[in-house]
N, C-alpha and C positions, 0 to 999 in steps of 0.2 A: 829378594834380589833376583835379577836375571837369572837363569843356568842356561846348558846347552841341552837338557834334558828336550825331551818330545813332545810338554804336555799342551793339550788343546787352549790354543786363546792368549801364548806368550809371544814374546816375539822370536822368530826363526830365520828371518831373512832381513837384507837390509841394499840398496842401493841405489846411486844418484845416477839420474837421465842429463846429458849434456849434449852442446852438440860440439865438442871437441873432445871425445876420449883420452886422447893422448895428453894434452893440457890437462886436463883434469888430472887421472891419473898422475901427475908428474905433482900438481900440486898437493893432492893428498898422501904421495907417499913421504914430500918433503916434509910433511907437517907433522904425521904419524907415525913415519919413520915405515910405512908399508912396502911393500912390494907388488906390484900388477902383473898377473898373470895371465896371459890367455889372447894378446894380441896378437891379430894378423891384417895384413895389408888388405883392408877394405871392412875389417873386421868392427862387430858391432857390440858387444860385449868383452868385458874383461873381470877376472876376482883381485877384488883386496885382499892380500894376506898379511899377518903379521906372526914372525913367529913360527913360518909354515902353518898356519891357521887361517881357515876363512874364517874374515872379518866383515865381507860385506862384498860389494860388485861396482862397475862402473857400464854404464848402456848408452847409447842415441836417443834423442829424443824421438819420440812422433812428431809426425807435423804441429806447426801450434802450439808444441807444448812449452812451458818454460822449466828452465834447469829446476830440480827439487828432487833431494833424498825422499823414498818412498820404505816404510815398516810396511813389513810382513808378518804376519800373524799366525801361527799354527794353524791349519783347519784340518781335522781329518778325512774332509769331504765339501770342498769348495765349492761344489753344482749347489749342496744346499745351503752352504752358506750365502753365496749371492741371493739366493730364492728367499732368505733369513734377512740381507738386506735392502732387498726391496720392500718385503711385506714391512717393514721396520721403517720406511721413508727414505731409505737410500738410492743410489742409483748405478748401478754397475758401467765400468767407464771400457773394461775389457774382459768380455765372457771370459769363461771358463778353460784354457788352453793348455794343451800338454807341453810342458818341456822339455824338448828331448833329454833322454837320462837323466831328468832332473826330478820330476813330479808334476805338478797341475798348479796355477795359478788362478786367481781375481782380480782383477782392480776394482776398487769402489770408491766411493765417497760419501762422506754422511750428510745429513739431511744437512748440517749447516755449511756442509762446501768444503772442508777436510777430507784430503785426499789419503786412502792407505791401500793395502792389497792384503791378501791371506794365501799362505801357501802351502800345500798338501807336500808333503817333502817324498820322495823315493828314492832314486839312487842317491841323490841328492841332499843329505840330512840337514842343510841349513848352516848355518852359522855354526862356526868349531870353537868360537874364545870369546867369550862375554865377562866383564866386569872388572875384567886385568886393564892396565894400561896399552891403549892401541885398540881399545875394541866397545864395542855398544856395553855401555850402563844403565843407560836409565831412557825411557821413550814418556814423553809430555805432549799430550793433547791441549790445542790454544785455543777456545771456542766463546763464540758470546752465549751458548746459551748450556752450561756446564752442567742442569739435569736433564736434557733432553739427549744430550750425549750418552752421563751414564747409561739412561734408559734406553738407549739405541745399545748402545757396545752390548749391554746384556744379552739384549735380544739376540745379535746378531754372535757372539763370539760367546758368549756367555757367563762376561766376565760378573766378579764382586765386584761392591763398588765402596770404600768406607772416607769417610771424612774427617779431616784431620783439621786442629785450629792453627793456624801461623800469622803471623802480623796483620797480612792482607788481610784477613776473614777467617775465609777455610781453603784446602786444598783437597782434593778427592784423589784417592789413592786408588791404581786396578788392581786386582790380583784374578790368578785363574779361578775359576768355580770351586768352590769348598775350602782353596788356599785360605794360609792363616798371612800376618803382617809380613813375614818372611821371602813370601813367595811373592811380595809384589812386586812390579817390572815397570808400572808407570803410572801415572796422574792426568788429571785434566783441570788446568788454571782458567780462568775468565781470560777473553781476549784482549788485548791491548789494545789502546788506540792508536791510528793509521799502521794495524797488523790485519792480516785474512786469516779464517781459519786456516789449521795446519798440524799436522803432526811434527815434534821433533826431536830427532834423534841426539843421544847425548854421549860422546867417548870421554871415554875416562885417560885422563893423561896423568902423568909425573908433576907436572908445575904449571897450571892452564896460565900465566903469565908468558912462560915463554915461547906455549902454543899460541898463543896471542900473536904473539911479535911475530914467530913463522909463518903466521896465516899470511900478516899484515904483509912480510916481504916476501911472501910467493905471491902477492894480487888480490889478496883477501880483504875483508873490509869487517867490519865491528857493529852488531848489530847491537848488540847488550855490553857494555863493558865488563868488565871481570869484577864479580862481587864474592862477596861472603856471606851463606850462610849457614846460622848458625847450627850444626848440628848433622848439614848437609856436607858442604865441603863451600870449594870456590869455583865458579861459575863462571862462561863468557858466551854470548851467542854474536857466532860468526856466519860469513856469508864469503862462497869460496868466487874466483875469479867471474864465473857464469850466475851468481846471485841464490846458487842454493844454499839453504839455511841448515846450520847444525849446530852444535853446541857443544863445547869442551868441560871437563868437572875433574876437581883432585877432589875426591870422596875425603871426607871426614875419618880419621882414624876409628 
């Protein structure tokens, strides 16, 4: 399972690029029940909290770019881990840059076009509440080509990789390096038809039906309807006002 612990190759940060911050913000606090902090008049960044807890961030896009939640990944040295995913077939979308008082980031993407970052944390520690209601549970890689992934994430993050059976076939579980089943934090499924690669982030709510309905009447739309499974919890993938994708889960007792 997530923690907010420090170790290399989990996830540590989390936020969605839009070009309406305020909009944005407004609809994920109504949905999460969050709080935005950090705005000012012209201002380009903002944090989720829940809880007084960072939960995640809200940003402007770059030019070109389209709205989407971006995972972050521990790295304790993001210069080599870009260097880890290029040699690996990746491609770095934005060097290596300091945040102020924050730490050092990456942008990359893997060889099949899945977009993620890794983040060196400092003053900055990352994410404060994972796995509670209101905050990242669980992060799923959607790929057409699910060993060439695990074999990249290795490379480049150094994660495990184990294989699980579920209806569909298999599902591939990550955990950090030497982690036992415990310490996993995410998966990579086969891609879906008319879906792109993607990473996607999954909060954990109270009753993902009636995060459904929230989504729906803040401007939201329904990418996956709310399922069940078995052993997991219940599930819904949504898409907020701007078309970035995430996804809701009541965990399985």
């Amino acid at each position: 399972m997530l923690t907010t612990n420090a170790t290399p190759g989990t996830p540590n940060w989390l936020d969605v690029g839009s070009p309406d911050i305020e909009r944005t913000a407004a609809f994920y606090t109504a949905v999460f029940g969050w709080e935005a902090r950090g705005f000012a008049p012209g201002g380009e960044y903002a944090l989720f909290l829940h809880g007084n807890k960072t939960v995640g961030a809200v940003g402007t896009l770059d030019d070109g770019a389209s709205s989407a939640w971006t995972i972050y990944f521990h790295s304790p040295d993001v210069d080599s881990t870009a260097r880890a995913a290029r040699e690996a077939g990746g491609r770095v979308r934005l060097e290596p840059v300091d945040v102020p008082g924050g730490g050092r980031l990456v942008q990359l993407t893997d060889p099949a076009g899945a977009e993620f970052a890794a983040f060196q944390p400092g003053e900055n520690p990352g994410l404060e509440l994972v796995t509670e209601p209101g905050s990242l549970a669980w992060t799923e890689l959607h790929s057409p080509e699910p060993d060439t992934a695990r074999a990249f994430y290795r490379a480049v993050l150094g994660w495990d990789a184990t294989d699980l059976p579920v209806a569909e076939g298999r599902y591939t579980v990550f955990t950090p390096a030497g982690g036992d089943e415990d310490a996993s934090f995410g998966g990579v499924a086969p891609l879906r038809p008319g879906h792109h690669p993607h990473w996607l982030p999954y909060i954990e709510v109270a009753d993902t039906d009636a995060a459904v309905a929230k989504s729906a009447a803040e401007g939201g739309t329904v990418v996956m309807p709310a399922t069940d499974h078995e052993g997991v919890g219940r599930t819904a993938w949504l898409a907020d006002p701007f078309g970035a994708r995430f996804a809701v889960i009541t965990s399985s007792a």
